[in-house]
N, C-alpha and C positions, 0 to 999 in steps of 0.2 A: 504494500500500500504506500508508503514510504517513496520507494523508486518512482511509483505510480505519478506523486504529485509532485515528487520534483522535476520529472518528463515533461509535466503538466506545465509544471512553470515555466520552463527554461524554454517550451513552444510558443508560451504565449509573449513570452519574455521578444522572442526571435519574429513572431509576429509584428507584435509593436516595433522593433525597429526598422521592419522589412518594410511598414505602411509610412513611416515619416514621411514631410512632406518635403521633396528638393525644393531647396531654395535657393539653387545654380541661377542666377539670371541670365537671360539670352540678349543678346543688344540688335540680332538679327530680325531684320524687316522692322526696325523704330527707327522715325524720324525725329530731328535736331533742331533749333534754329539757335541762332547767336545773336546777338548787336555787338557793335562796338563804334563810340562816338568819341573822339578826339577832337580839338582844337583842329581844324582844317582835314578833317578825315573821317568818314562812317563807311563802316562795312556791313553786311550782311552773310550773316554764315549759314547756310544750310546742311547739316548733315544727314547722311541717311547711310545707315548699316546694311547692306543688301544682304550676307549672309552671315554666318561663323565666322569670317575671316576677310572680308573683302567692302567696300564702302566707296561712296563717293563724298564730295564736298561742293557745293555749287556756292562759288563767293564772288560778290559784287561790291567794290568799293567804289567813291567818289571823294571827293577831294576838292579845295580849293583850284589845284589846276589840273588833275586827271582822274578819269572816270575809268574805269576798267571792271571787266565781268570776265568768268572765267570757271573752268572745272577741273577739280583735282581730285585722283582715283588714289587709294587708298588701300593697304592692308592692317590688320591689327591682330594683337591678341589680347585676349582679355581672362582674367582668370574669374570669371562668374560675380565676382562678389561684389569687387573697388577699382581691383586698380586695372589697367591695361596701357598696352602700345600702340601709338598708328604708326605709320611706317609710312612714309609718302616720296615718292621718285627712289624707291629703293634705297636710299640713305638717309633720309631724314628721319629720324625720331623722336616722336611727343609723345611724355608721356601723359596720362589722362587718369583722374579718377571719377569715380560712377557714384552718386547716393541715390540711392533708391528713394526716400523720404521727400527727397526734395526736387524729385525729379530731373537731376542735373546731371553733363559732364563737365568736368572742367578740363581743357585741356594745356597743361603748361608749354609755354614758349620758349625756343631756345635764346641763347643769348643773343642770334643779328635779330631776332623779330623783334626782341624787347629795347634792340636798338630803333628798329625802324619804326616801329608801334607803339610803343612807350608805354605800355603794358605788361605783366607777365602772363600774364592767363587771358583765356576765351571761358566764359560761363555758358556753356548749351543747355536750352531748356527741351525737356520734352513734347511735341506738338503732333 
């Protein structure tokens, strides 16, 4: 009887973990948007996850004296939870973190952007 119900437990034991719920996030197929206003400069960031691994960026800035539009393809990885990598023209890396809570990424900029932009970070909201 004894064997009986500690068989008992340790199934029901193995059940309850086998039912948890993943809580892996997927960033594939969510869309992004961005602003960013400076002193003689606004951008527009669009992001979009197309799959596991792969993403585009659709960014349009203007400026006191240049307008430009543009698309940038994208790979990353992400470890489900916070943090991840984009990876853009095969050598550039940003990296990015993810809350959930607040529906944001934020992606960090390296040091020429935060020269040319005078920013460190891009805040993306969920849309």
């Amino acid at each position: 009887m004894k064997k009986l119900f500690v068989m008992l437990f340790v199934a029901t034991s193995l059940l309850a973990v086998s039912c948890k719920k993943d809580n892996t996030v997927k960033l594939a197929k969510t869309e992004w948007q961005a602003t960013l206003t400076q002193p003689g400069f606004n951008g527009v960031y669009d992001m979009v996850f197309e799959t596991d691994s792969t993403g585009f960026m659709e960014i349009d800035l203007s400026g006191d004296v240049d307008n430009e539009s543009f698309d940038e393809t994208f790979t990353y990885t992400f470890d489900g939870k916070s943090y991840g990598v984009l990876t853009i023209e095969d050598d550039i890396q940003e990296p990015f973190t993810y809350d959930g809570a607040a529906k944001t990424i934020t992606v960090m900029l390296n040091k020429e952007q935060v020269e040319e932009m005078g920013v460190d970070r891009i805040v993306f909201h969920q849309h």
